[in-house]
VOMI-891338 format. One record per residue (C-alpha): residue in one letter; x, y, z. Coordinates in steps of 0.25 Angstrom, whole numbers, plus 5000, padded with zeros to 4 digits. Layout:
residues N
aXYZ
...
//
This chain:
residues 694
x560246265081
x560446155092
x559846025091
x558946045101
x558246175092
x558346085079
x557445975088
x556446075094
x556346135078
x556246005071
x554945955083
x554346105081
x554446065067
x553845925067
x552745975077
x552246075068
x552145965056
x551445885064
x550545985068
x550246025055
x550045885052
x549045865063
x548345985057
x548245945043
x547545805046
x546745875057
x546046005051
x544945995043
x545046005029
x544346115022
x543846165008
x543846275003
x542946395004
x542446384988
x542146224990
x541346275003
x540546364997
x540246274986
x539846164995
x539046275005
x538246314990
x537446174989
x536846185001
x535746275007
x534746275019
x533546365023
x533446355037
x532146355047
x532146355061
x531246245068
x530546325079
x529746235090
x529646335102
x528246325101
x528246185106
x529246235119
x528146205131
x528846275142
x529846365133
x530846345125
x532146255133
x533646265131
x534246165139
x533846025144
x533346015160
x534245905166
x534445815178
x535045905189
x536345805189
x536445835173
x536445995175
x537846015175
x537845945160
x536746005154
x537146075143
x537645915140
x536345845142
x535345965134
x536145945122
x535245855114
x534045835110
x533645905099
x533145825086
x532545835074
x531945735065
x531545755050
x530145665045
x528845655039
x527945645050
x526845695042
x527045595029
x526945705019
x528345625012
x529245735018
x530345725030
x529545885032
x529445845048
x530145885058
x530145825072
x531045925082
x531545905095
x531846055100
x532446025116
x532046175116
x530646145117
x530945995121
x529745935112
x529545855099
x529045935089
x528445905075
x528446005063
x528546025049
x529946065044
x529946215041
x530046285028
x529346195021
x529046245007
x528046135003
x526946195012
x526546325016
x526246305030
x526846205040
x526246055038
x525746045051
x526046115064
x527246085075
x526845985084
x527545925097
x527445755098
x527145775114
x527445675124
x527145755135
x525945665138
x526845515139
x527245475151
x528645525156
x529145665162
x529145755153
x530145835161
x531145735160
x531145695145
x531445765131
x531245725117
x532645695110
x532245665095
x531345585086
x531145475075
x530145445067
x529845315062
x528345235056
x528645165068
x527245075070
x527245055056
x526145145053
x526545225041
x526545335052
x527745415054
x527945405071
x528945485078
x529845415090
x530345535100
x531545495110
x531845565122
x532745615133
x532145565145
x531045465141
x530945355131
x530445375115
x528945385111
x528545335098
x527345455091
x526545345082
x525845425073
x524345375073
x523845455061
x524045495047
x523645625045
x523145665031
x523745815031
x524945855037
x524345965045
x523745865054
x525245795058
x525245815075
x525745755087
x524245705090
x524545605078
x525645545085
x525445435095
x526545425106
x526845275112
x528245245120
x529345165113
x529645105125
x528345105135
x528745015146
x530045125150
x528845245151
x529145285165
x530245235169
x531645275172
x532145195161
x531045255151
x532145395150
x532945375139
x533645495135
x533545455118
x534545525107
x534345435095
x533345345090
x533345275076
x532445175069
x532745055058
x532444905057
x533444855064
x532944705064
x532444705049
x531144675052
x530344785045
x530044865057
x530844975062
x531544975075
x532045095085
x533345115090
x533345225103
x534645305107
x534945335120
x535845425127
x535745435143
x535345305151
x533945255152
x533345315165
x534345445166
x533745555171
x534345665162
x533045775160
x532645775176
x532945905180
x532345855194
x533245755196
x533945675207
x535345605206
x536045585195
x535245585181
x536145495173
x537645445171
x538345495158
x539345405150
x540045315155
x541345355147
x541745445136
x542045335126
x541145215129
x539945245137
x538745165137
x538045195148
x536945285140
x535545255134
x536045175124
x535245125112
x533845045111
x533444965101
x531944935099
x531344835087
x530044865083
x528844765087
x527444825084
x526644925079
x525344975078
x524545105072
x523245185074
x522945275086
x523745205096
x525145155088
x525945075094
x527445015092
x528144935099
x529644895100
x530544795107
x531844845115
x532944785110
x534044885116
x534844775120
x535444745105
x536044865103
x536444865119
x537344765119
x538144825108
x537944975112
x537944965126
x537045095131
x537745205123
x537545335122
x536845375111
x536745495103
x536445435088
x535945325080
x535645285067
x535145165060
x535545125045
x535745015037
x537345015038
x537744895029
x536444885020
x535944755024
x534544815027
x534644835044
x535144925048
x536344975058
x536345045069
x537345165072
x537445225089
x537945345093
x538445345105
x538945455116
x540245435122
x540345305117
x540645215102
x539545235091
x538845095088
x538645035076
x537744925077
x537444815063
x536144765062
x536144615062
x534744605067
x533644525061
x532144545062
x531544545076
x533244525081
x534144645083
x535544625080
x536744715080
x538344695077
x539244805082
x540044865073
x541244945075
x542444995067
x543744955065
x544945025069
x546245035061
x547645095065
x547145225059
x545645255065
x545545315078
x544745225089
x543545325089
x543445325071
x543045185072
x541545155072
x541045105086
x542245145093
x542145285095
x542045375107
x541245495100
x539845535103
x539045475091
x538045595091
x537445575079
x537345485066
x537045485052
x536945385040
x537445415025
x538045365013
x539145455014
x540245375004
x539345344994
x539645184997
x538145154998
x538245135014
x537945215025
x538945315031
x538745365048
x538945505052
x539145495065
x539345655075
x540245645087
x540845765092
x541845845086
x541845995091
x543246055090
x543846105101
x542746015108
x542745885107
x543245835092
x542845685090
x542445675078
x541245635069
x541045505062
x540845465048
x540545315047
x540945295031
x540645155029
x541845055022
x540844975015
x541244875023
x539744825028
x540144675030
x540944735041
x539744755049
x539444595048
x540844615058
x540544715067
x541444815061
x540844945056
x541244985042
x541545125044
x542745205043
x542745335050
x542845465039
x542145585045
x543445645045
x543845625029
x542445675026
x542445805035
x541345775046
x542345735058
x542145885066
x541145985068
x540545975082
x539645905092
x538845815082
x537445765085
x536645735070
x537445695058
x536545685046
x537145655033
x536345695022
x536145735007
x536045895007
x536245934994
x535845824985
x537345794980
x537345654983
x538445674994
x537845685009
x538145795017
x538245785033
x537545845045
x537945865057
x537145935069
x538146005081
x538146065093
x538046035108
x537746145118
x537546285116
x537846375127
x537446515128
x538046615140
x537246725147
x537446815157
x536746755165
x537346605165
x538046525176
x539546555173
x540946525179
x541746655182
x542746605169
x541646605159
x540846725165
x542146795161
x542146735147
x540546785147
x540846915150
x541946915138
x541046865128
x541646705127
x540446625130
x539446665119
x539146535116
x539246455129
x540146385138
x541146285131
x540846175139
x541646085130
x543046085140
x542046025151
x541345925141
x542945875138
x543145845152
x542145755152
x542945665141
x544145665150
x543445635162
x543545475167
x542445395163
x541945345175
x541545505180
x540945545164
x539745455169
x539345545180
x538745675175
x539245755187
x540545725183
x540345815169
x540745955169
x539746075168
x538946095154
x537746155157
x536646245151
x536546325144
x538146405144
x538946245141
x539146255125
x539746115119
x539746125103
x538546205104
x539046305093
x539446205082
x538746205067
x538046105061
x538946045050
x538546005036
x539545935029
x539445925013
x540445855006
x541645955000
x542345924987
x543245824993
x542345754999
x542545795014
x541345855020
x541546005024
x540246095034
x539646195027
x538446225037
x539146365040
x539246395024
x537846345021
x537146425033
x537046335042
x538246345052
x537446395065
x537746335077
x536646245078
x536746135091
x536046035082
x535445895087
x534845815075
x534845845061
x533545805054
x533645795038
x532545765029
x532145815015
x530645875021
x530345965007
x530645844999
x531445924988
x532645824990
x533445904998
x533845865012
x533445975024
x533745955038
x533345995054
x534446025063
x533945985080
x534546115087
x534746095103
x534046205111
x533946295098
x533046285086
x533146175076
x533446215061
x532746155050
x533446155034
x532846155024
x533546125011
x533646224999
x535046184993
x534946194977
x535646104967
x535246014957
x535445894965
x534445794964
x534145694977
x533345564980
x532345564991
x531745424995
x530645395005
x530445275006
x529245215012
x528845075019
x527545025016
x526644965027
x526544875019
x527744785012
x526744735002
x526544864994
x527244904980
x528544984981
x528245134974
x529245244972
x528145374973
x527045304976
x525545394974
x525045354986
x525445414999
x526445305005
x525945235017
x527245175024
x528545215032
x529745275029
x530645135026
x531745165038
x532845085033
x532845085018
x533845115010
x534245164995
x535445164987
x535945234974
x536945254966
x537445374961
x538245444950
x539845404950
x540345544958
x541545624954
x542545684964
x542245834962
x543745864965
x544545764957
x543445744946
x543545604945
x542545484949
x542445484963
x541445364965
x540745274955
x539345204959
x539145274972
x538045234979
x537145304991
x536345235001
x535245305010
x534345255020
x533045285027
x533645295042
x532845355053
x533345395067
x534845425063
x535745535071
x535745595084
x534345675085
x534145705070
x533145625061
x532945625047
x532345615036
x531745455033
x531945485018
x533245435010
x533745555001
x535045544993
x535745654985
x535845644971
x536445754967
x536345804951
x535845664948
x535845654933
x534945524931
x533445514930
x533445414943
x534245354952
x534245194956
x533945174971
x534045054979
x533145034991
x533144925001
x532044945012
x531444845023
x530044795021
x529144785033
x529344645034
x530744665035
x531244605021
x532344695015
x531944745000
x532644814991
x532344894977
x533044984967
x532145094959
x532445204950
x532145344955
x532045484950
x532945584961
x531845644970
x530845594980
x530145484980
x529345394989
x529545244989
x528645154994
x529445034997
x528344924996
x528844784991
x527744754982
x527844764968
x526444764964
//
């Protein structure tokens, strides 16, 4: 053999080790198909879908009317708006409400959740909250999502709806009805958040997230309003002149969007005419944040000093974690972001990345008694593979005193790095087992092919031949535009062809729910357990709306039906279920149960704690942790387009003790910062959190 075929030999050689190597580190690990099984068995869903033609008012619509210099991207700019969010609007103690945004029929919609066994016929019937009579052009504008929120201070529960097109509008309810039956959109007074941008170019905000805390500790809670395109585009004017809006300024660090507002609460007033009122202070979140893009937001305490954090997803451009450092009637934030080492790739450090940040979800995930953040990027293969996050925190909170955000990027270790095009990521108890599970809504654009559509010569061919059941792949066109020079991205005529309704991006992806596997890796079992349709999900909405402990959950589908699920999974599991309630009044005795029907408003950033039972690893046998310790908080407004449930629910598993220890921590509404411990059976409970101990 000559030298030169030993040399050639020896680099075949050393190129198939390495790559062998590249693929052992780069495929996903698996389990096996008994472990799968087993792990499909504890889970189980009955399925309803959420049918709202009926409110359609001039049939039902499958794509979004744009402004004529936005056509050739229209598949792009009708891909959101569907949302879902999970509450008691009625105040019979249950999450059993459902608000809907269907982009099919392009309307809010109210209803009771389906298959509810409690009662024989629905509570009340469907109802639309209808702003066709505020001033604005109807034509131009569409609802986005919702939040709801006491948020005059009433003991009313009041529903804020944002918008693409036009700027939110607060539904005060004026009343409190005496039977369920009589809950309807004449019981709902609509005022404007911001009443002095009504008519004006400015006044069109195109509105993706919206969350609600007290950011100043002042006893009141504040708003915080996501926005994607700049204020005054002209995005839903199918009549339009010119050009509607820019696009990003760059694929890594735009900041040319809507960006995020920030308003402190005031004033308030009820009765027939409610009012509210807030102050704009945009500007502090501004000069940290610039005018991103924002997809996401989610407001928890982060470092358990009793204010809370503030967490932004952006589009083309780094996420932003702000620390509070306000005091009451001043807002303050620190920026924080991560630290790299010689290891962590530039975009796995928190605050630095240059994903998509389309949606954002809070939970102890660890067990170290702080809050973890699930963040979705995109991370389709053969598409674009980014990657998800999973924020798991070092315990490190004095760093945030630093500006450095005490995170450390796992979502690869524990199995959540890929699936698809992430929007909603919910992390959540499903199974009552005392280890979360995570939910994760999917999807893009479905494209569907007729005989009839517009179609180059080339993909009539592959038509004929039967490739383009489910669309056109766009995706090779979308990549062009993250090679393209920043300076042209900006200019939506410099963007190739997706259009509606033959362009499919990621349309046919499944919703991935993750449950943790023996090893402790979370591993997708929506396909074993039933629920592995191709659903282009939005928001993810999860609330216990029966309250039998268990956790059930919406799914906002885009130009398709929405799902509900409703919990049936049967174990021996036992959870806790708190709703906690703040009295208008600080000067009434604290009750766990109370007799009386509880006249207040769910305590939006009150937290609990417990410990539980030392756990044992199930593969090795021995002690896996000693004195864990699970932290939950009432959160309201968190993700993408997908709220849930104002209730703190944790799993406890086969709990074996008669009660558990909890420690709550709650802000009065003077503001002071008040904490108790009590001794609770597993269950539901109501707790009045009145600081008087008569």
């Amino acid at each position: 053999m000559s030298k030169t075929m030993a040399t050639n030999r020896r680099a075949q050689f050393l190129g198939f080790i390495l790559v062998a190597t590249c693929y052992f580190f780069a495929r996903e690990p698996s389990i096996s198909q008994g472990e799968r099984k087993e792990l499909a068995s504890k889970l189980h869903f009955d399925r309803f879908d959420l049918g709202v033609e009926k409110f359609a008012l001039n049939g039902l619509k499958s794509k979004r009317a744009v402004h004529p210099s936005l056509d050739r991207i229209s598949a792009w700019i009708g891909g959101t708006g569907a949302a879902a969010t999970l509450c008691d609007l009625d105040l019979d103690g249950l999450d059993n409400d459902l608000i809907l945004v269907d982009t099919r029929v392009d309307r809010i919609v109210v209803m009771p959740v389906p298959g509810d066994e409690i009662h024989s016929k629905p509570r009340y019937e469907a109802f639309a909250l209808d702003v066709r009579d505020l001033p604005m052009n109807a034509n131009t504008m569409s609802p986005t999502g919702s939040l709801v929120g006491d948020f005059n201070e009433d003991g009313q529960a009041d529903v804020l709806v944002y918008f693409w097109g036009r700027t939110p509008v607060l539904f005060l309810k004026q009343t409190h009805q005496t039977q369920a039956s009589q809950l309807g959109s004449s019981q709902f007074f609509p005022i404007e958040l911001v009443p002095e941008l009504v008519g004006t170019s400015d006044g069109r905000w195109y509105t993706h997230a919206a969350t609600q805390a007290d950011f100043d500790g002042d006893g009141h809670l504040d708003l915080m309003i996501g926005n994607f395109f700049q204020d005054g585009a002209d995005i839903l004017n199918e009549h339009g002149t010119g050009i509607a809006t820019v696009m990003h300024e760059g694929k890594s660090r735009a900041k040319n969007g809507g960006g995020a507002k920030l308003f402190r609460w005031l004033s308030a007033s009820a009765g027939k005419e409610p009012t509210v009122v807030y102050s704009d202070q945009s500007s502090v979140l501004e000069k940290h944040c610039g005018k991103g893009w924002v997809l996401a937001a989610g407001a928890a305490d982060l470092d358990r000093d009793g204010l809370p954090e503030l967490y932004i997803g952006h589009d083309f451009g780094p996420d932003r974690l702000l620390h509070n450092r306000s005091q009451p009637g001043h807002l303050e934030f620190g920026l924080c972001e991560g630290v790299r080492t010689f290891t962590t790739p530039r975009s796995f450090v928190l605050g630095r990345d240059s994903f998509k940040g389309m949606g954002v979800g809070f939970g102890d995930v660890n067990g170290d008694g702080l809050l973890d953040i699930f963040v979705s990027n995109i991370a389709d293969e053969w598409a674009l593979q980014e990657s998800h996050f999973l924020w798991v925190s070092t315990g490190n909170i004095d760093d945030f005193k630093h500006n450095r955000a005490p995170y450390e990027q796992k979502s690869e270790p524990y199995g959540v790095s890929r699936s698809g095009w992430g929007w909603d990521a919910v992390l959540v108890d499903l199974d009552n087992d005392g280890r979360l599970e995570a939910i994760q809504a999917t999807g893009f654009a479905k494209g569907v092919v007729t005989q009839d559509s517009k179609l180059s010569w080339i993909d009539r061919m592959l038509f004929s031949a039967g490739f383009l059941q489910h669309g056109i792949n766009r995706w090779a066109e979308l990549q062009a535009v993250g090679t393209t020079n920043d300076r042209l991205i900006n200019d939506p005529r410099a963007w190739p062809k997706i259009q509606t309704p033959t362009a499919t991006l990621s349309g046919y992806d499944n919703n991935p729910i993750y449950v943790s596997s023996a090893s402790g890796r979370y591993v997708d079992i929506s396909a074993d357990i039933g629920l592995g349709d191709p659903f282009n999900t939005r928001g993810i909405a999860v609330a216990d709306t029966d309250g039998n402990g268990s956790m059930d959950f919406v799914y906002a589908n885009q130009w398709e039906p929405s799902v509900f699920f409703r919990n049936s999974t049967a174990n021996h599991n036992k959870s806790l279920s708190l709703r906690l309630v703040l009295p208008l009044d600080d000067e009434v005795p604290f009750e766990i149960d109370p007799s009386a029907e509880s006249v207040g408003s769910l305590a939006i950033g009150a937290t609990a704690t417990i410990k539980r039972e030392p756990e044992t690893n199930p593969v090795s046998g021995t002690a896996q942790r000693t004195g864990l310790v699970s932290v939950a908080e009432v959160l309201s407004g968190i993700g993408h387009s997908g709220h849930s449930s104002q209730e703190i629910h944790f799993g406890l598993g086969e709990y074996p003790n008669a009660t558990i220890d909890v420690e709550l921590r709650w802000r009065t509404r003077k503001g002071d910062l008040v904490s108790r411990t009590v001794s609770i059976a597993p269950g539901r409970h109501t707790i009045l959190l009145g600081t008087s101990s008569k």
